[in-house]
BAGURO-552909 format. One line per 4 residues: number of its first residue (from 1); their letters; for each residue z, y, x of N, C-alpha, C, O, CB. Coordinates in nm, 3 decimals, always signed. Glycine has a CB too. Example, Ala and Ser with C-alpha at 12.3 -4.5 7.8 and 13.67 -1.06 7.14 Angstrom:
<rs>
1	AS	+0.780,-0.569,+1.319,+0.780,-0.450,+1.230,+0.780,-0.330,+1.320,+0.846,-0.332,+1.424,+0.905,-0.447,+1.131; +0.708,-0.225,+1.285,+0.714,-0.106,+1.367,+0.787,+0.003,+1.290,+0.804,+0.114,+1.341,+0.572,-0.060,+1.408
</rs>
This chain:
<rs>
1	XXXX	+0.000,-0.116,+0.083,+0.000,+0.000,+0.000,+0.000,+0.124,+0.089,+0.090,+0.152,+0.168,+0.120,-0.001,-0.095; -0.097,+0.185,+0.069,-0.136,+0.359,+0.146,-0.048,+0.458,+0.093,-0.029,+0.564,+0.152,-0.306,+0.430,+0.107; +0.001,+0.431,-0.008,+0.091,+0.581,-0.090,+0.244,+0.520,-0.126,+0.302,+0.435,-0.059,-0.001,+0.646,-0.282; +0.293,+0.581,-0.241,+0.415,+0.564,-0.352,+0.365,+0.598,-0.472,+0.277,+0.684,-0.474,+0.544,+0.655,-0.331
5	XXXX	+0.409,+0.539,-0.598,+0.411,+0.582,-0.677,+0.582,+0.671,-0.764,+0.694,+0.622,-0.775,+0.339,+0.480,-0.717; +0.539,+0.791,-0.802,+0.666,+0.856,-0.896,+0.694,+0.784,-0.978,+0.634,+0.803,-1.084,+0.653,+0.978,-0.970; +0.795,+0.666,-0.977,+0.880,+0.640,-1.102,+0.878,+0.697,-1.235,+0.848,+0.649,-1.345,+0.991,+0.663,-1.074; +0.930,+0.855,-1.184,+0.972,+0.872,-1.335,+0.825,+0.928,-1.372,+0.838,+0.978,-1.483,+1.121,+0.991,-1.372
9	XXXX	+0.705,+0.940,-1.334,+0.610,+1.059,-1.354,+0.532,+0.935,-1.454,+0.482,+0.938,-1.567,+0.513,+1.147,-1.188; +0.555,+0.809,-1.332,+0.466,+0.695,-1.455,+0.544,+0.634,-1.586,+0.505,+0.558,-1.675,+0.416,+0.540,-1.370; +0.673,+0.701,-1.561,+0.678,+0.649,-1.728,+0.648,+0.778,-1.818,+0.654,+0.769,-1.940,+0.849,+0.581,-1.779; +0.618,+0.896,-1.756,+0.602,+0.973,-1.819,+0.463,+0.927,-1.886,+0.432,+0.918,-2.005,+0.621,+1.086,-1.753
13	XXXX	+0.406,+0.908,-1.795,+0.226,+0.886,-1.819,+0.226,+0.770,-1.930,+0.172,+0.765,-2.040,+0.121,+0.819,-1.650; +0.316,+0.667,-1.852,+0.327,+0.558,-1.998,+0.341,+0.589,-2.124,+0.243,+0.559,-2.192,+0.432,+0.475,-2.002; +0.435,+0.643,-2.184,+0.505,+0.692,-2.278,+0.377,+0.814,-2.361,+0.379,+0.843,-2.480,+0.658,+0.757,-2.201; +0.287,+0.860,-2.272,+0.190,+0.914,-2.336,+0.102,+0.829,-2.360,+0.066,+0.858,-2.474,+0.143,+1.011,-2.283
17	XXXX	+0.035,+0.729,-2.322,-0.041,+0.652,-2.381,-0.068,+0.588,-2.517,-0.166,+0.526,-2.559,-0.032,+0.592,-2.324; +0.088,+0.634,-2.595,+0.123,+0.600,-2.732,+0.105,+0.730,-2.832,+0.122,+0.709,-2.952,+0.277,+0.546,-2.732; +0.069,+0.869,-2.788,+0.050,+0.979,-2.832,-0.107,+0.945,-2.960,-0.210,+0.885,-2.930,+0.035,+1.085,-2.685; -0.073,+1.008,-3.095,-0.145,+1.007,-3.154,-0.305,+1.084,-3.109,-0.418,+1.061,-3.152,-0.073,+1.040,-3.245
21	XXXX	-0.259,+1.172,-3.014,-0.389,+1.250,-2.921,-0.438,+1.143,-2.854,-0.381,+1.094,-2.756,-0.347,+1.376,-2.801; -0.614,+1.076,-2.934,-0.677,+1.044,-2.831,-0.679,+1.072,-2.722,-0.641,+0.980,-2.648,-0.749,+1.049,-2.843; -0.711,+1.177,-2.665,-0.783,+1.251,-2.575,-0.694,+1.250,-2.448,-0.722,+1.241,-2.328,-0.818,+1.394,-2.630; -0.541,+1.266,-2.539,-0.438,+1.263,-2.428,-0.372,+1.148,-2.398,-0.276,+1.147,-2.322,-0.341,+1.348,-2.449
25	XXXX	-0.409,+1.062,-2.444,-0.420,+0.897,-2.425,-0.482,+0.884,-2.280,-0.439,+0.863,-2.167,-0.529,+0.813,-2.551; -0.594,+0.902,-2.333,-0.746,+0.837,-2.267,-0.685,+0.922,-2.098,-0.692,+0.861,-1.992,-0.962,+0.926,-2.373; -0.633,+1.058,-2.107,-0.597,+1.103,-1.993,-0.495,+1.051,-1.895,-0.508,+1.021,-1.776,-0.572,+1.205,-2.019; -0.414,+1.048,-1.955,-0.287,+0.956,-1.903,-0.331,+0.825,-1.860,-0.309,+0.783,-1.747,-0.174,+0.931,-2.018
29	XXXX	-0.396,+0.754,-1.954,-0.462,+0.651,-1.856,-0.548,+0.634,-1.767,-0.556,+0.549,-1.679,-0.497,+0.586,-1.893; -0.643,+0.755,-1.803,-0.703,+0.757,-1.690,-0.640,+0.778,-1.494,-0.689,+0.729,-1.392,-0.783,+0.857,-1.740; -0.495,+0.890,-1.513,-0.435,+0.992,-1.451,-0.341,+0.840,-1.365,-0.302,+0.833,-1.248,-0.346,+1.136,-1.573; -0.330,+0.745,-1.465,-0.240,+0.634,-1.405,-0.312,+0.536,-1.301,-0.270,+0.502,-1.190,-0.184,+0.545,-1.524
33	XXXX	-0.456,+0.491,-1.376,-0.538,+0.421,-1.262,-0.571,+0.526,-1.164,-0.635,+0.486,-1.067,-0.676,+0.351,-1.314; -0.547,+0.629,-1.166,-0.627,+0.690,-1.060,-0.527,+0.708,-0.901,-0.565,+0.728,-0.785,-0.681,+0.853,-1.130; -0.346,+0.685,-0.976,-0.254,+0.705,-0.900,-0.249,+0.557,-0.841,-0.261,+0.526,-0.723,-0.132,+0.768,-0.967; -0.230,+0.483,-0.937,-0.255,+0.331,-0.912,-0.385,+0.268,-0.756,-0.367,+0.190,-0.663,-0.326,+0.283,-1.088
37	XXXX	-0.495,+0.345,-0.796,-0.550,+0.313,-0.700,-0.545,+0.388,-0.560,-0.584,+0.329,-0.459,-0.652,+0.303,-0.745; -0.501,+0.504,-0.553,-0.419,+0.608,-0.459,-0.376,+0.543,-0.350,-0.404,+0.560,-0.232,-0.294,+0.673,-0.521; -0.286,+0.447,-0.419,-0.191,+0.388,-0.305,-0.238,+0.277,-0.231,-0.185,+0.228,-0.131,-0.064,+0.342,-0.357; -0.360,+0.235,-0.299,-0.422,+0.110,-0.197,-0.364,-0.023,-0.292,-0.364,-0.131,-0.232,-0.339,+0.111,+0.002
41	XXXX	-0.325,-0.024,-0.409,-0.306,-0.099,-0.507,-0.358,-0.156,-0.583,-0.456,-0.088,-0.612,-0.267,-0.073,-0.549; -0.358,-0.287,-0.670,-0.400,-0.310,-0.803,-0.301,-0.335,-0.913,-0.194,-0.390,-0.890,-0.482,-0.413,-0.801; -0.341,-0.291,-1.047,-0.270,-0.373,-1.121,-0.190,-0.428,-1.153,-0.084,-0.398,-1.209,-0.282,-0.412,-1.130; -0.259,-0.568,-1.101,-0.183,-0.704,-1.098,-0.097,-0.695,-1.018,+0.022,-0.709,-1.045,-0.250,-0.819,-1.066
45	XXXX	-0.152,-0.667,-0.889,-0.032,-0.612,-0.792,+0.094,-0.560,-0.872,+0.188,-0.631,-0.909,-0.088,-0.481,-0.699; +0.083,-0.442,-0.890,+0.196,-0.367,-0.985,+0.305,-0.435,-1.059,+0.428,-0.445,-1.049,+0.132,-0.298,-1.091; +0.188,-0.489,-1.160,+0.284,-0.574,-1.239,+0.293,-0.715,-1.231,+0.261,-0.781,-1.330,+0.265,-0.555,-1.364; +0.337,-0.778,-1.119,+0.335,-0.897,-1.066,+0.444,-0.975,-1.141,+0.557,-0.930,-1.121,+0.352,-0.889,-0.920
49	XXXX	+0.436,-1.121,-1.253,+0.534,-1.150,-1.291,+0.615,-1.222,-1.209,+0.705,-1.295,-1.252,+0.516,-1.192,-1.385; +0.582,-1.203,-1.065,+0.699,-1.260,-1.007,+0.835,-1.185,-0.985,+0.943,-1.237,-0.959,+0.660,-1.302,-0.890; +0.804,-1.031,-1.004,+0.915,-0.947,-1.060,+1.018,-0.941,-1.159,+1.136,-0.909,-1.157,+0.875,-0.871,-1.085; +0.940,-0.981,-1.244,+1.081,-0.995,-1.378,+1.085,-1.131,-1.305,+1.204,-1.140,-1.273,+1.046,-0.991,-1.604
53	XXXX	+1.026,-1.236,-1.264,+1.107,-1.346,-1.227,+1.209,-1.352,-1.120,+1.300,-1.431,-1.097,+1.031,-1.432,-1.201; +1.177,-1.271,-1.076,+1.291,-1.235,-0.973,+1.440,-1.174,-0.995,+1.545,-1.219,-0.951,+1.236,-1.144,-0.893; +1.420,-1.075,-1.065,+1.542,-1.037,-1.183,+1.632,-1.097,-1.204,+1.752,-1.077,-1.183,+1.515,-1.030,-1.302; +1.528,-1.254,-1.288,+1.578,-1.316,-1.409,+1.672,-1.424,-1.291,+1.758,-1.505,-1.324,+1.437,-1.395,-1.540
57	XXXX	+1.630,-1.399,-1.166,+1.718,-1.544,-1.068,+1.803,-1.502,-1.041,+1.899,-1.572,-1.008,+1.676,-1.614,-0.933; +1.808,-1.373,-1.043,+1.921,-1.297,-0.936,+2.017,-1.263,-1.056,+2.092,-1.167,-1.037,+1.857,-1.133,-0.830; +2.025,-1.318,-1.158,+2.095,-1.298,-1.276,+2.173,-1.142,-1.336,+2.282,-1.108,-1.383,+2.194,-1.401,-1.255; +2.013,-1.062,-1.289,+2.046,-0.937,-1.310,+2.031,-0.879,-1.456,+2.084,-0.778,-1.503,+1.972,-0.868,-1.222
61	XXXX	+1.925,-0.992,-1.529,+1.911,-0.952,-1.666,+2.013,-1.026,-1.751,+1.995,-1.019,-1.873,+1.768,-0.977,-1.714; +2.126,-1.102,-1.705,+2.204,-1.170,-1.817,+2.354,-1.150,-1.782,+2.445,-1.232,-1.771,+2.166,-1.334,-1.831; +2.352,-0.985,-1.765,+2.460,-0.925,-1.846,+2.481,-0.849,-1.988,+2.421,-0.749,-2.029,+2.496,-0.854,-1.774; +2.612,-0.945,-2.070,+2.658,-0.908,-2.157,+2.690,-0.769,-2.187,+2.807,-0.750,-2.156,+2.732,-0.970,-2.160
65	XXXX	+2.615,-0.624,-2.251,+2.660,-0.452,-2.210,+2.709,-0.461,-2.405,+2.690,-0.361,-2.474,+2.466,-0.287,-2.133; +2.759,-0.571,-2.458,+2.863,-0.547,-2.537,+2.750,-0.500,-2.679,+2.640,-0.482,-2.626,+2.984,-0.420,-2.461; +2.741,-0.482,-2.794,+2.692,-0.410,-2.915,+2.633,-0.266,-2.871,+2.709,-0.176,-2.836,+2.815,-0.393,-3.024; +2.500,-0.251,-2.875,+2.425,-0.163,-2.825,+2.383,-0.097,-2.992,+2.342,+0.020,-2.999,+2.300,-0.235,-2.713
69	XXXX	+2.390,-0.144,-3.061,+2.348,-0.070,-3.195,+2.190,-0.068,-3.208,+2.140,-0.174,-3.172,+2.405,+0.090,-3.198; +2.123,+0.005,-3.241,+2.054,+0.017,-3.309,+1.961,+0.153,-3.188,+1.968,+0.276,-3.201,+2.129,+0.036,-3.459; +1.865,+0.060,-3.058,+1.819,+0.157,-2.989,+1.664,+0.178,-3.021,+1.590,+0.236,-2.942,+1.851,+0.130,-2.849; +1.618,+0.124,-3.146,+1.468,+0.149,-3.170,+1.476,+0.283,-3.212,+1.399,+0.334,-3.130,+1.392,+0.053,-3.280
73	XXXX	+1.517,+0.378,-3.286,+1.527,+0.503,-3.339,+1.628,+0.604,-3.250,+1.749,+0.608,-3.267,+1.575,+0.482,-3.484; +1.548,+0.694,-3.142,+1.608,+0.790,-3.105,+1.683,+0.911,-3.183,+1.620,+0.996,-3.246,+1.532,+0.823,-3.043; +1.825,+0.911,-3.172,+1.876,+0.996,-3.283,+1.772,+1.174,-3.239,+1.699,+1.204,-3.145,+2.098,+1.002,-3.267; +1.821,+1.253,-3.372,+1.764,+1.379,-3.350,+1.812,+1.464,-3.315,+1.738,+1.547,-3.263,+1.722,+1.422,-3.420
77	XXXX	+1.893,+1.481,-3.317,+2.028,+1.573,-3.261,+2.052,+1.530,-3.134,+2.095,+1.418,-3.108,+2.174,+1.557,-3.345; +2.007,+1.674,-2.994,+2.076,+1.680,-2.921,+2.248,+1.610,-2.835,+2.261,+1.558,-2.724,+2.055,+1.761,-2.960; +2.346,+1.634,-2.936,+2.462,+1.605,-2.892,+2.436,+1.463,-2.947,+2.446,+1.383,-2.853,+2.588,+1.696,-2.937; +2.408,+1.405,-3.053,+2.409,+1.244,-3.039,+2.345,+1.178,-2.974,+2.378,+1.061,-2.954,+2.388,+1.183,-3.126
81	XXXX	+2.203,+1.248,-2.904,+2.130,+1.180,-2.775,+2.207,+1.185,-2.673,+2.223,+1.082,-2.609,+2.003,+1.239,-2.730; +2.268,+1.298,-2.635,+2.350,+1.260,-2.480,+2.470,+1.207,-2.523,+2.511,+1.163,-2.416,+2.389,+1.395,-2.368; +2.574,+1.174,-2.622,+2.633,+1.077,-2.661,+2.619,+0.941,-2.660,+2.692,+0.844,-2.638,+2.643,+1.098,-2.738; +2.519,+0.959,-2.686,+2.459,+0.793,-2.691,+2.454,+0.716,-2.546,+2.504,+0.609,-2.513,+2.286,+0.791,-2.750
85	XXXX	+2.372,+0.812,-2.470,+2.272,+0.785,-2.312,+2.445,+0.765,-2.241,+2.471,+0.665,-2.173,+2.130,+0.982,-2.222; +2.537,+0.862,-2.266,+2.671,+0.894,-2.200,+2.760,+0.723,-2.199,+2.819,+0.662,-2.109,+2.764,+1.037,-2.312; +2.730,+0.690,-2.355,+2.822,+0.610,-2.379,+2.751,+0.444,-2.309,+2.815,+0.354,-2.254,+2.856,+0.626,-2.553; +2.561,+0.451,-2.343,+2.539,+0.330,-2.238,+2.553,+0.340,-2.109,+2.570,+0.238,-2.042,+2.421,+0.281,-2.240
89	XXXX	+2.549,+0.483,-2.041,+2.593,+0.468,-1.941,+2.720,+0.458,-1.846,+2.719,+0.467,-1.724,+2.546,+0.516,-1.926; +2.832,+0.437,-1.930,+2.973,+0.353,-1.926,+2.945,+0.253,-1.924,+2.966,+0.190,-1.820,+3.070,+0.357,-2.022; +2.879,+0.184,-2.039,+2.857,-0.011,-2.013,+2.761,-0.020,-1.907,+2.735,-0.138,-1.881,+2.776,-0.117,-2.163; +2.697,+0.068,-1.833,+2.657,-0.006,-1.764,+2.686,-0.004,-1.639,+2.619,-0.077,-1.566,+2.564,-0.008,-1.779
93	XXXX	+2.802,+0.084,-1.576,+2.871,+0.134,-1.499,+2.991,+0.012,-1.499,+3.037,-0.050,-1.402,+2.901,+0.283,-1.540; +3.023,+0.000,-1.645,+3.095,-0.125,-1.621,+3.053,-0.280,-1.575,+3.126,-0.379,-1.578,+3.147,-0.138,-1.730; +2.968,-0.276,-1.547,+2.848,-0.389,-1.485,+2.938,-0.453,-1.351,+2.900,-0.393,-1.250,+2.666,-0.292,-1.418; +3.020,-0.531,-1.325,+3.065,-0.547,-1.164,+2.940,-0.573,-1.071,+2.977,-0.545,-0.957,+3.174,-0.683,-1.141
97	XXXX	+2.840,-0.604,-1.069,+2.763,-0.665,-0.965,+2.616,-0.543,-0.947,+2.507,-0.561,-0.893,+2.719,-0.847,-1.022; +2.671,-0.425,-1.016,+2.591,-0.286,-0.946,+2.603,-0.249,-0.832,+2.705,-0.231,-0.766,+2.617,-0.170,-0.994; +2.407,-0.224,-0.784,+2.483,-0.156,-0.617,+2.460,-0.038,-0.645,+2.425,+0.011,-0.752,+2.413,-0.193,-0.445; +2.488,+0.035,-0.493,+2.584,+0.123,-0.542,+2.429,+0.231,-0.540,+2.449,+0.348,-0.574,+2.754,+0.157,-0.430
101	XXXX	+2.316,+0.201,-0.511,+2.205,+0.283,-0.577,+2.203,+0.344,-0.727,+2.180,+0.454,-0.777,+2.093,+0.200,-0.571; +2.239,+0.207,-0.777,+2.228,+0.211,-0.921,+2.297,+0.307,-0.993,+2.268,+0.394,-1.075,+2.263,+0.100,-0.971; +2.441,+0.248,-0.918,+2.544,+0.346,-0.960,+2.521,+0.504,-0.950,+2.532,+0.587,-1.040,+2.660,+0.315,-0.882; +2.477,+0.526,-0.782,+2.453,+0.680,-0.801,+2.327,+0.739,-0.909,+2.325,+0.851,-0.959,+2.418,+0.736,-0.648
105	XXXX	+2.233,+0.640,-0.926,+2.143,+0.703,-1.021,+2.204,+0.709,-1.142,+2.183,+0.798,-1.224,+2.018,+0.638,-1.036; +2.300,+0.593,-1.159,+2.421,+0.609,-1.319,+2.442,+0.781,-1.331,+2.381,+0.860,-1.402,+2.637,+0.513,-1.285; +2.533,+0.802,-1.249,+2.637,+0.922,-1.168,+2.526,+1.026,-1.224,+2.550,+1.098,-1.321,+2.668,+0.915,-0.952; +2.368,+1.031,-1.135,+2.270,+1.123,-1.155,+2.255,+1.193,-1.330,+2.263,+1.301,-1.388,+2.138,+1.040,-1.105
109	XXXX	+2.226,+1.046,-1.356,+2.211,+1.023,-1.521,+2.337,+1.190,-1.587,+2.317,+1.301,-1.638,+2.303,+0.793,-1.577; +2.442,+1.119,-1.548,+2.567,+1.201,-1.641,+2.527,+1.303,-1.573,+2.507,+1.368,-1.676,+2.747,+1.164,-1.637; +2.489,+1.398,-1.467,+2.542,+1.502,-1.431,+2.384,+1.605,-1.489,+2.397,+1.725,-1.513,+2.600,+1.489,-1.252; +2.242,+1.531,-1.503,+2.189,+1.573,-1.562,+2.209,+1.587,-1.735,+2.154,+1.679,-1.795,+2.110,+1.529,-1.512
113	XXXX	+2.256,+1.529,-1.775,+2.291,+1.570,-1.934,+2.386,+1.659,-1.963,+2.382,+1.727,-2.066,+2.335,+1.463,-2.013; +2.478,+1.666,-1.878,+2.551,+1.751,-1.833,+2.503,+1.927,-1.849,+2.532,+2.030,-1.910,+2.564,+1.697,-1.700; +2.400,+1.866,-1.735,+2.337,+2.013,-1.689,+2.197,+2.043,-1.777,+2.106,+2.120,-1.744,+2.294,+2.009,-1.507; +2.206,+1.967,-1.891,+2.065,+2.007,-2.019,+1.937,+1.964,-1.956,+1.827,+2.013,-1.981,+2.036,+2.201,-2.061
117	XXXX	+1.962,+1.870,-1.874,+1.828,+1.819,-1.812,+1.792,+1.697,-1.813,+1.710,+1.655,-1.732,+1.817,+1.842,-1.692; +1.854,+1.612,-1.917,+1.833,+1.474,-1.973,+1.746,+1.494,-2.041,+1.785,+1.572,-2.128,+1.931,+1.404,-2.041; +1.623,+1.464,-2.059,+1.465,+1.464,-2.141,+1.472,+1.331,-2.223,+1.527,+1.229,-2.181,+1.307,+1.458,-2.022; +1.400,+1.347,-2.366,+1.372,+1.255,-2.459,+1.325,+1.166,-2.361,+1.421,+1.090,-2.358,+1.282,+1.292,-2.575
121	XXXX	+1.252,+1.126,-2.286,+1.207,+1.043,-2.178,+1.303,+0.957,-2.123,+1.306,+0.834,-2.132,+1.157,+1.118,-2.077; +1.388,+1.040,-2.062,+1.497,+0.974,-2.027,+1.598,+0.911,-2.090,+1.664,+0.822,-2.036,+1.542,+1.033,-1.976; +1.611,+0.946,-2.192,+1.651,+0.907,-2.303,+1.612,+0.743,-2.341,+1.694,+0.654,-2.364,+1.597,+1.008,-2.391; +1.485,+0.733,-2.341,+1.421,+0.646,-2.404,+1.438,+0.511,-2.288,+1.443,+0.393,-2.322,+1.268,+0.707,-2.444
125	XXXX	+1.444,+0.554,-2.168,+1.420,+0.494,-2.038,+1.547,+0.442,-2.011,+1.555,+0.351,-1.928,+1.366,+0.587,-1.927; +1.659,+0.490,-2.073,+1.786,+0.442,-2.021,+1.799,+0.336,-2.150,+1.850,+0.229,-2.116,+1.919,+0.573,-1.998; +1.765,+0.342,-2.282,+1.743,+0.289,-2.335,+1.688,+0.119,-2.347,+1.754,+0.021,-2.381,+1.711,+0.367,-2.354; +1.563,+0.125,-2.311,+1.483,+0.028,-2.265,+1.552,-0.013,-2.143,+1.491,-0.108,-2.096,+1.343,+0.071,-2.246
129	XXXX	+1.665,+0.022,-2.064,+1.678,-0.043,-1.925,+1.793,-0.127,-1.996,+1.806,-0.243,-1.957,+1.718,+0.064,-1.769; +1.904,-0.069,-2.127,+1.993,-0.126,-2.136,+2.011,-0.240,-2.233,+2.107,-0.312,-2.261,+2.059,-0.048,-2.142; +1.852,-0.227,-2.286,+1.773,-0.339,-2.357,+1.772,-0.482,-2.291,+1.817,-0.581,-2.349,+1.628,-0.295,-2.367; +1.715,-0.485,-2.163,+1.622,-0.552,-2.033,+1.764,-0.604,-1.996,+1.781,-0.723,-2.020,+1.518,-0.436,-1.896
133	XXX	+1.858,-0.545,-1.949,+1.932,-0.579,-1.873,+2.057,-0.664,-1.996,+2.142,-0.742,-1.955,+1.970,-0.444,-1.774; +2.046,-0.637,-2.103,+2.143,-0.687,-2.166,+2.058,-0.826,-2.275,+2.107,-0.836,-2.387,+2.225,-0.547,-2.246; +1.968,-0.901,-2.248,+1.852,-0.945,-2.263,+1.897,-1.071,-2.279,+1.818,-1.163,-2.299,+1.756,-0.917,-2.167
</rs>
């Protein structure tokens, strides 16, 4: 691989691919293969299922994070979104076998919601992680 890819920029790009805007569909995907191939990458490469199989050995996806409720519907209200993101990110802080990356991106998490800089994105992303991991 010749480059990196931005984490958070491609789930941004992801997350648009579901936009009722053709146009801004078709862009985002386009904007993703184009980063995708950037780096001297494919695809398949990318999404190699030996990744989630790898996960699944290291018994990172079969922790118990307790009654998660109801994460298909992002609430609308401000204070119940960072309530929410606040409160999975306790269960997952309570995780014993986090390193301590994780943890500081946990840490990151709170101090941006904090500071009004937790995005519906992020939102959605902490979401889906506490989905995956509690699986």
């Amino acid at each position: 691989m010749t480059g990196s890819l931005d984490r958070d920029e491609l789930i941004s790009l992801l997350e648009t691919l579901g936009s009722d805007n053709d146009e801004e569909a078709l862009a985002a995907a386009r904007v993703l293969d184009t980063k995708v191939k950037a780096t001297g990458s494919a695809w398949a490469e990318l999404l190699s299922p030996s990744l989630g199989a790898e996960a699944a050995e290291s018994g990172a996806a079969a922790y118990d994070l307790g009654d998660l409720g109801d994460l298909d519907e992002l609430p609308a209200d401000a204070a119940a979104k960072n309530s929410e993101s606040l409160a999975l990110i306790e269960k997952l802080l309570a995780k014993p076998d986090n390193s301590d990356e994780f943890r500081e991106e946990l840490e990151d998490y709170k101090a941006d919601i904090a500071a009004g800089e937790f995005t519906d994105g992020d939102h959605r992303y902490l979401r889906a992680l506490c989905k995956r991991l509690s699986a």
